[in-house]
C-alpha beads as a LAMMPS data file, in Angstrom:
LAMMPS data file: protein, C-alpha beads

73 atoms
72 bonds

1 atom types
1 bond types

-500.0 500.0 xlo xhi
-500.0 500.0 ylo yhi
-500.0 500.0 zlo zhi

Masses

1 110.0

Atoms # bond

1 1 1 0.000 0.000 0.000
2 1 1 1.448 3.552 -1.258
3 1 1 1.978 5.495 2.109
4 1 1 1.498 8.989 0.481
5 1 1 -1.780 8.243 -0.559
6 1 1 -4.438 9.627 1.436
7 1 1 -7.026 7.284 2.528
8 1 1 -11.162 7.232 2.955
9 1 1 -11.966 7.078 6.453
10 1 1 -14.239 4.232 7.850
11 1 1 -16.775 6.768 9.308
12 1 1 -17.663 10.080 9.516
13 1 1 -19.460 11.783 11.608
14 1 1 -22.165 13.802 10.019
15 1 1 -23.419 16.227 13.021
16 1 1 -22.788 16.646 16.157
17 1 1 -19.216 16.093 17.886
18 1 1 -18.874 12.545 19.427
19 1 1 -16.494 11.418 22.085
20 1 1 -13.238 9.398 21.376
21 1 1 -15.171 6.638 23.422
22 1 1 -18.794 6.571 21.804
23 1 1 -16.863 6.663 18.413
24 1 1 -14.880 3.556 19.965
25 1 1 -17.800 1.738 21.007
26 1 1 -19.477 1.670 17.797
27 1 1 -16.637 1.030 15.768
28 1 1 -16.476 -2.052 17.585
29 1 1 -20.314 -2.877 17.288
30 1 1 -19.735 -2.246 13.398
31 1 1 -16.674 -4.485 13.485
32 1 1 -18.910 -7.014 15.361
33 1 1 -21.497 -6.962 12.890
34 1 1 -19.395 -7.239 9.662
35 1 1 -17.421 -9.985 10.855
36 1 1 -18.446 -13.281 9.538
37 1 1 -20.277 -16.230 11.971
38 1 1 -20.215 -19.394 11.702
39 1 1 -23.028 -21.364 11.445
40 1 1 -24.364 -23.409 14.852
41 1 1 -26.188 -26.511 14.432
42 1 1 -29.079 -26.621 16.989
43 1 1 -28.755 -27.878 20.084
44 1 1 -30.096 -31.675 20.731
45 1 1 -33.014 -32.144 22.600
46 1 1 -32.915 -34.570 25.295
47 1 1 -36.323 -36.653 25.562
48 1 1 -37.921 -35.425 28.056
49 1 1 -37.993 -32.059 26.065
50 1 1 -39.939 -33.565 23.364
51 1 1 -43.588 -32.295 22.518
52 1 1 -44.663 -35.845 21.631
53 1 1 -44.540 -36.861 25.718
54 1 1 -47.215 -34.323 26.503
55 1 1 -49.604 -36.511 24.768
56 1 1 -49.702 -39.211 26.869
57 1 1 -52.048 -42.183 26.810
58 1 1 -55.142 -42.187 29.559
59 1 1 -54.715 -42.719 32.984
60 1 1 -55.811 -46.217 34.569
61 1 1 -57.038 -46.790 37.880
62 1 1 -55.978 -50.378 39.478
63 1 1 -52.801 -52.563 40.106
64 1 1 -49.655 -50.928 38.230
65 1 1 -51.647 -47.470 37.502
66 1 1 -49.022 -45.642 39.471
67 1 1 -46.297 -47.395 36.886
68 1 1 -48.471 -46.118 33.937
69 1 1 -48.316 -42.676 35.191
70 1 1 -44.453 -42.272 34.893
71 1 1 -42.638 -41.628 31.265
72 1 1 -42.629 -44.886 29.441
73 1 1 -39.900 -44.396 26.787

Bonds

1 1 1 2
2 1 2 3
3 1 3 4
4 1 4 5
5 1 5 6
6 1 6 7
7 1 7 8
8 1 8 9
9 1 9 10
10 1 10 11
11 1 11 12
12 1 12 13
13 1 13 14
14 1 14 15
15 1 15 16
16 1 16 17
17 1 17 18
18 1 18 19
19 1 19 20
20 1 20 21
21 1 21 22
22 1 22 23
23 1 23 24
24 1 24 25
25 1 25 26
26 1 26 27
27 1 27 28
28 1 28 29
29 1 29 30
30 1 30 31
31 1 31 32
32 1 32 33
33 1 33 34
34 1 34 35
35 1 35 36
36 1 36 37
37 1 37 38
38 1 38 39
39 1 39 40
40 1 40 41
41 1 41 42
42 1 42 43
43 1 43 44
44 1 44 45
45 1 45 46
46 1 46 47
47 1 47 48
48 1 48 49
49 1 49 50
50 1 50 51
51 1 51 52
52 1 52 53
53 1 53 54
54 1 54 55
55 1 55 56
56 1 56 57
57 1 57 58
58 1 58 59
59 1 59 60
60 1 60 61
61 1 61 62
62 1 62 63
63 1 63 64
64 1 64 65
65 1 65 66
66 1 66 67
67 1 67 68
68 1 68 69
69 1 69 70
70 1 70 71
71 1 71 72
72 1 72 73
């Protein structure tokens, strides 16, 4: 890169008169923003997290009901 050229700046402020600190913290949040993420596969859900055990089969009174009441997987 040719030192004597003069170079664009990354930002201007248009009005007002910002401190060196504000203009720090939002170079940063730019910086943040432009940088690229990776992408996150989703976490797994464990079983018991699964929508398909809220739709459980009817209670039954008798011998065992109390078994039939836990999570049968």
């Amino acid at each position: 890169m040719n030192d004597s050229a003069p170079q664009r700046p990354l930002l201007r402020v248009l009005r007002g008169e910002p401190s060196a600190e504000e203009l720090a913290a939002l170079t940063v949040v730019l910086a943040a923003l432009a940088r690229p993420r990776p992408r996150r596969r989703p976490a797994p859900v464990g079983a018991w997290g699964w929508a398909g055990h809220a739709h459980r089969r009817a209670l039954h009174a008798g011998p065992g009901g109390w078994r039939a009441s836990g999570w049968n997987a």
